[in-house]
C-alpha positions as CSV (number, residue, x, y, z in Angstrom):
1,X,0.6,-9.3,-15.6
2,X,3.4,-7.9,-13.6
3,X,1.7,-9.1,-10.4
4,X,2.1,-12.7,-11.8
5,X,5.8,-12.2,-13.1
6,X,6.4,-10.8,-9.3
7,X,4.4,-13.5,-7.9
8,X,6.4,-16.1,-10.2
9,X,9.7,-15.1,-8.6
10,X,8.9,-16.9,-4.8
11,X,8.1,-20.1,-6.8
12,X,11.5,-21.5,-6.2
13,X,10.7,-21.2,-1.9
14,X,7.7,-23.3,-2.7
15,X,7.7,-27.1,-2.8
16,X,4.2,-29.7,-3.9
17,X,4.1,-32.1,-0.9
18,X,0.8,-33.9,-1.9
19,X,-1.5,-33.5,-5.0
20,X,-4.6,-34.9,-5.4
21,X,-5.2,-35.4,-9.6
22,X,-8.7,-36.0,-9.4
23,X,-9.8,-33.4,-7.3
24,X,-6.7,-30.8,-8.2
25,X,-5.8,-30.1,-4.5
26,X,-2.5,-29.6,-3.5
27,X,-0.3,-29.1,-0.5
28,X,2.1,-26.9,-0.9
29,X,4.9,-25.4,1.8
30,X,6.4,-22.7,2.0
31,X,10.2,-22.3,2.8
32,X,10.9,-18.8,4.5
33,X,14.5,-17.1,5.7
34,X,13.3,-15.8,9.2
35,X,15.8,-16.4,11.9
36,X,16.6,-19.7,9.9
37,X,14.5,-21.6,7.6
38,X,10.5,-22.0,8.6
39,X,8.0,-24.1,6.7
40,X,4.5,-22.6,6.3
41,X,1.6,-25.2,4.6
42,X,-1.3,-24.0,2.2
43,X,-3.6,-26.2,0.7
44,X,-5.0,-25.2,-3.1
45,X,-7.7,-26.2,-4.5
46,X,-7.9,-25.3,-8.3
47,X,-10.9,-26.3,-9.6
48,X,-12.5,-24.4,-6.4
49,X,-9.9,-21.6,-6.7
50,X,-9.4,-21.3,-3.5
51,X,-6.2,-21.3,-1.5
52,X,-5.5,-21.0,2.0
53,X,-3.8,-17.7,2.1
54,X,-6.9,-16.2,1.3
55,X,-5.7,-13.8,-2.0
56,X,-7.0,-16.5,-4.7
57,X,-10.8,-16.1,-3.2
58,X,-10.4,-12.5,-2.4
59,X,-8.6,-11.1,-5.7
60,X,-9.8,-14.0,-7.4
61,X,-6.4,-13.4,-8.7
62,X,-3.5,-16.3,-9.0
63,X,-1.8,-15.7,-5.5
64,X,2.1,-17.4,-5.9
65,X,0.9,-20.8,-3.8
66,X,-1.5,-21.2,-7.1
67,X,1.2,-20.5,-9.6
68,X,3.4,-23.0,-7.9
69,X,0.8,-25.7,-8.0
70,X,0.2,-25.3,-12.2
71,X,3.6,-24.9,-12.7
72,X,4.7,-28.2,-10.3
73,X,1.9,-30.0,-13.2
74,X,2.8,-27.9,-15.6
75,X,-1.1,-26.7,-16.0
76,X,-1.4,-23.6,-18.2
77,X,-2.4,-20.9,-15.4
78,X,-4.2,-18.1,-17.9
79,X,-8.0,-19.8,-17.4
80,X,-7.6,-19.5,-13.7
81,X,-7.3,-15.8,-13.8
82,X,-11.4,-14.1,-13.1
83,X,-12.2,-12.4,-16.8
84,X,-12.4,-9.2,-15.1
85,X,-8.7,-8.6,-15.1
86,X,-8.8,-9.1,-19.0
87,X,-8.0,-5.9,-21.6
88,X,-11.8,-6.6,-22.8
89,X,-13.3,-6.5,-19.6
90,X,-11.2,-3.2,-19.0
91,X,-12.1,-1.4,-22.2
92,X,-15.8,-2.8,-21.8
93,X,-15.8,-0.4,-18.7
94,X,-15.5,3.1,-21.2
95,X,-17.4,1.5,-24.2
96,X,-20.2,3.6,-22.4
97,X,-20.3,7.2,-22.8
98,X,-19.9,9.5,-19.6
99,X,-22.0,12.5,-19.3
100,X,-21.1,15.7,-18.2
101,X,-22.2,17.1,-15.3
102,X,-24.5,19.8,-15.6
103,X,-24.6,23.7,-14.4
104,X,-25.9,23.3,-11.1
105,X,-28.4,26.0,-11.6
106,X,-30.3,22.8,-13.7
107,X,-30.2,20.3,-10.5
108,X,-33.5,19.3,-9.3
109,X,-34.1,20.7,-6.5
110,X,-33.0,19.1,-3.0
111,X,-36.0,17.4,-0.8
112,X,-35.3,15.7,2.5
113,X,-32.6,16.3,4.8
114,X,-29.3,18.0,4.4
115,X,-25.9,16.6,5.4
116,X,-24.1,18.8,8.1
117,X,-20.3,18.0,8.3
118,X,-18.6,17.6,11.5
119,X,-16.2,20.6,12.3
120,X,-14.3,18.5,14.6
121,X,-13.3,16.5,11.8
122,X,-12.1,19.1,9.5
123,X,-8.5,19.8,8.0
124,X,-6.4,23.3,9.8
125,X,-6.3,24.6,6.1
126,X,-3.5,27.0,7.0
127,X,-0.4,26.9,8.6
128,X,2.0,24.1,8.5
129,X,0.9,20.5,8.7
130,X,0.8,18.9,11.7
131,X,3.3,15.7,12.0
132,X,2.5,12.0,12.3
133,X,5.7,10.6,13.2
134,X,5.7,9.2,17.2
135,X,9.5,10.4,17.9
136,X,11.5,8.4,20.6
137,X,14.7,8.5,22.2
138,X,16.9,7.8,19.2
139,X,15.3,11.1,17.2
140,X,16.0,13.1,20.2
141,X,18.4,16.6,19.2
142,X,21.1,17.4,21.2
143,X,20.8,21.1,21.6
144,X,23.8,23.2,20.8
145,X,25.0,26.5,22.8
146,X,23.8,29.5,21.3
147,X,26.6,31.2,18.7
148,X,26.3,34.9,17.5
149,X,25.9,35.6,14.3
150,X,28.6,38.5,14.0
151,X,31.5,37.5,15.9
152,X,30.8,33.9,16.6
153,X,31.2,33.6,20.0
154,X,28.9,31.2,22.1
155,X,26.3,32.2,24.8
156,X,24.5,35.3,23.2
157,X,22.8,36.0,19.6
158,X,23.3,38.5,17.1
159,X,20.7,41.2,18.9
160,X,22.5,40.7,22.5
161,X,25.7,40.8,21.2
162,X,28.4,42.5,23.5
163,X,30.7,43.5,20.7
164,X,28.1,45.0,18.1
165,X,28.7,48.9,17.9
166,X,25.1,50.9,19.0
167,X,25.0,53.5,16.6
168,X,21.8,54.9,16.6
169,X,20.7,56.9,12.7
């Protein structure tokens, strides 16, 4: 239920402009903050469940258009939600016992043919991981002078350095 609670927090940017009783369709917009106030429209149809944004029919899931619309008529929203998303439906899932898998030396044995993976594809397992980012300008590095690790001075490193004493063991 924390989906609904988060989807119950936009219902103040939302606003019934026309409802139909008989047919429980309503227009609803939507008031977003992008450079100034824009007005988006969605049409719900309850007894359909369907809403224009899509989620309702695709989730079948109350999308926040949906929870404006019963809360605008004050219609209790719980029997719109599918009966998948229920605790019953859930524990129905692992009422079922799950089997272990046995020693592979009892498999049947493997007729028709067999799947070849495609090298090209495969994961570097060693080494370090290859990066993802796409770098521009702004992660650019400005690269410093060279310092010496013994006596700090800039231009040479710690095995060139002028003032390290070559005593040899």
């Amino acid at each position: 239920m924390a989906a609904i609670d988060k989807n119950k927090e936009s219902l103040p940017m939302m606003r019934v402009t026309h409802y139909d009783r008989r047919a429980s369709v309503f227009s609803m917009e939507e008031l977003e903050l992008v450079d100034g106030w824009s007005q988006t429209s969605y049409r719900v149809r309850l007894t359909e469940r369907t809403c224009d944004c899509g989620l309702l029919q695709s989730l079948h899931y109350l999308c926040h258009h949906a929870l404006a619309a019963c809360a605008a008529e004050s219609i209790e929203w719980g029997h719109f939600v599918d009966p998948v998303y229920t605790m019953a439906s859930v524990f129905r899932v692992y009422e079922r016992e799950f089997l272990p898998i046995p020693n592979e030396k009892m498999w049947p044995p493997l007729y028709g043919a067999r799947l070849k993976p495609n090298l090209a594809m495969k994961r570097k397992a060693s080494g370090r991981p290859v990066s993802t980012q796409i770098r521009n300008e702004m992660d650019a590095i400005d690269c410093a002078e060279k310092r010496c690790g013994l006596c700090h001075g800039e231009g040479h490193t710690r095995r060139g350095c002028p003032n390290e004493s070559h005593s040899d063991p």
